[in-house]
N, CA, C and O of each residue as an XYZ file, in Angstrom:
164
protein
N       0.823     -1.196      0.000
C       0.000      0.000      0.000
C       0.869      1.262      0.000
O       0.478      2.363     -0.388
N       2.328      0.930      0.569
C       3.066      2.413      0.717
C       3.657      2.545     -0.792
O       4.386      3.496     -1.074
N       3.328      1.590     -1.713
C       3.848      2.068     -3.282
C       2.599      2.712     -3.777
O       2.628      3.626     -4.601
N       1.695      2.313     -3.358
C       0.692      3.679     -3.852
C       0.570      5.044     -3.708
O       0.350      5.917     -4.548
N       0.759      5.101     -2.418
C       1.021      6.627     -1.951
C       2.331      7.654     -2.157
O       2.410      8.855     -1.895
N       3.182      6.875     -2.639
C       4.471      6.941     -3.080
C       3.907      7.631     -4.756
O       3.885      8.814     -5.098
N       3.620      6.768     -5.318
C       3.027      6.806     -6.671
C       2.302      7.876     -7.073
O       2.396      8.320     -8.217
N       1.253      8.551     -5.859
C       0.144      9.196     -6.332
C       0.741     10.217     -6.974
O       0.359     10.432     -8.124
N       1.682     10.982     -6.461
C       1.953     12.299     -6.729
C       2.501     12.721     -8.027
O       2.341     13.706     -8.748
N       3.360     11.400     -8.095
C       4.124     11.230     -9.890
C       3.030     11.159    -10.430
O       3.217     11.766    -11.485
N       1.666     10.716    -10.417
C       0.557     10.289    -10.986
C       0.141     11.544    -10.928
O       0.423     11.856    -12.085
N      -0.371     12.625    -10.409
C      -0.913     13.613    -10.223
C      -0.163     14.523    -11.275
O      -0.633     14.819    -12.373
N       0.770     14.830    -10.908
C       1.991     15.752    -12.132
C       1.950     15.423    -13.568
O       1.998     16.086    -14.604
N       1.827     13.960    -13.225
C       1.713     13.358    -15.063
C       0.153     13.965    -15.632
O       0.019     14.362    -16.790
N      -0.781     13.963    -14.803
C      -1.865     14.114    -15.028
C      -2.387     15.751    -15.535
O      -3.205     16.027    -16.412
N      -1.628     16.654    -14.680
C      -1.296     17.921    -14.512
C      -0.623     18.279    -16.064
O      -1.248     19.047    -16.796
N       0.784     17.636    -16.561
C       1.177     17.877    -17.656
C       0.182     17.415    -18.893
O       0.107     18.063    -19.937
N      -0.470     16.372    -18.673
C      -1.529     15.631    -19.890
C      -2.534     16.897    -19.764
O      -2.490     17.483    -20.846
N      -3.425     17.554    -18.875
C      -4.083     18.561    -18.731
C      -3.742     19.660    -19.825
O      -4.590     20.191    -20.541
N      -2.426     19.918    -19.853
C      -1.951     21.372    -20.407
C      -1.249     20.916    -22.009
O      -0.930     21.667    -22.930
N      -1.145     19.178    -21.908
C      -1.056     19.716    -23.056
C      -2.409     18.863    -24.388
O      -2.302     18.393    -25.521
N      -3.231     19.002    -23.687
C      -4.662     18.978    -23.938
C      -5.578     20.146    -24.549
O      -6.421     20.162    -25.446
N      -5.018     21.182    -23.622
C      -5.343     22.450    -23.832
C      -4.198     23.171    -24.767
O      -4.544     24.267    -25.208
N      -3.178     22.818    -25.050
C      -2.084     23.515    -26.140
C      -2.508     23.021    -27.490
O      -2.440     23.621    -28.563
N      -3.064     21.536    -27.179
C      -3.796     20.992    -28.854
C      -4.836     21.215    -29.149
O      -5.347     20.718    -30.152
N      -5.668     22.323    -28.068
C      -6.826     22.632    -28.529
C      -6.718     23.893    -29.298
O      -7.346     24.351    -30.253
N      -5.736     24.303    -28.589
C      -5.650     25.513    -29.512
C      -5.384     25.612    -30.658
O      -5.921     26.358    -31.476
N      -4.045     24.447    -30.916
C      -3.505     24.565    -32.294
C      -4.585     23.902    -33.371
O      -4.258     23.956    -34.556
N      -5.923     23.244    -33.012
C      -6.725     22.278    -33.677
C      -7.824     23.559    -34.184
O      -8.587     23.521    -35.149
N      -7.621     24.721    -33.164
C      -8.723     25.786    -33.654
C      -7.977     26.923    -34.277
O      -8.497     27.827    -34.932
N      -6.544     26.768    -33.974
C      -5.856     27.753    -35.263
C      -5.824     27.220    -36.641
O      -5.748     27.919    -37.652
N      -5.897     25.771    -36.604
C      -6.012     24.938    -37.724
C      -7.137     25.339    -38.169
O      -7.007     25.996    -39.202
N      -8.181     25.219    -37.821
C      -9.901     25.266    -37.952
C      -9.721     26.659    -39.052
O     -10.031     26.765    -40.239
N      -9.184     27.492    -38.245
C      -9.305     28.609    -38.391
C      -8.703     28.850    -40.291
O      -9.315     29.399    -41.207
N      -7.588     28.316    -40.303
C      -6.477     28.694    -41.418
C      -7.338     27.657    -42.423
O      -7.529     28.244    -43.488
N      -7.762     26.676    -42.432
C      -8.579     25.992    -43.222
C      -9.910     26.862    -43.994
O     -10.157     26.839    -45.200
N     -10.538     27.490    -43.115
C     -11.677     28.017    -43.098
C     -11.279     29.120    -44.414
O     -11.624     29.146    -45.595
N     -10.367     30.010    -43.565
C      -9.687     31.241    -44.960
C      -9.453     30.721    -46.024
O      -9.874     31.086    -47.121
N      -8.735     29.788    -45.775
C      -7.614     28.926    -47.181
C      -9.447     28.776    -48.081
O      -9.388     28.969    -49.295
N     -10.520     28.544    -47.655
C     -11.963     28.430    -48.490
C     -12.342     29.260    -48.474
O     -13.492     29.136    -48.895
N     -12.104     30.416    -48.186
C     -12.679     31.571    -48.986
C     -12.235     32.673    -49.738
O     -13.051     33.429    -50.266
């Protein structure tokens, strides 16, 4: 049980970095959106 609690925190940080870069590919998926959209008109 003490390798879990050991664990959580590396688990938490990893989770923390997956968060942000979740939100960095959202952006680039709606700058994409975006440059697509022009490139059609």
């Amino acid at each position: 049980m003490e390798v879990v609690a050991f664990l959580a925190p590396i688990a938490f940080v990893f989770a923390l970095a997956a968060l942000g870069q979740v939100g960095s590919l959202k952006k680039e998926v709606e700058q994409l959106k975006a440059d697509v959209k022009e490139l059609k008109e």
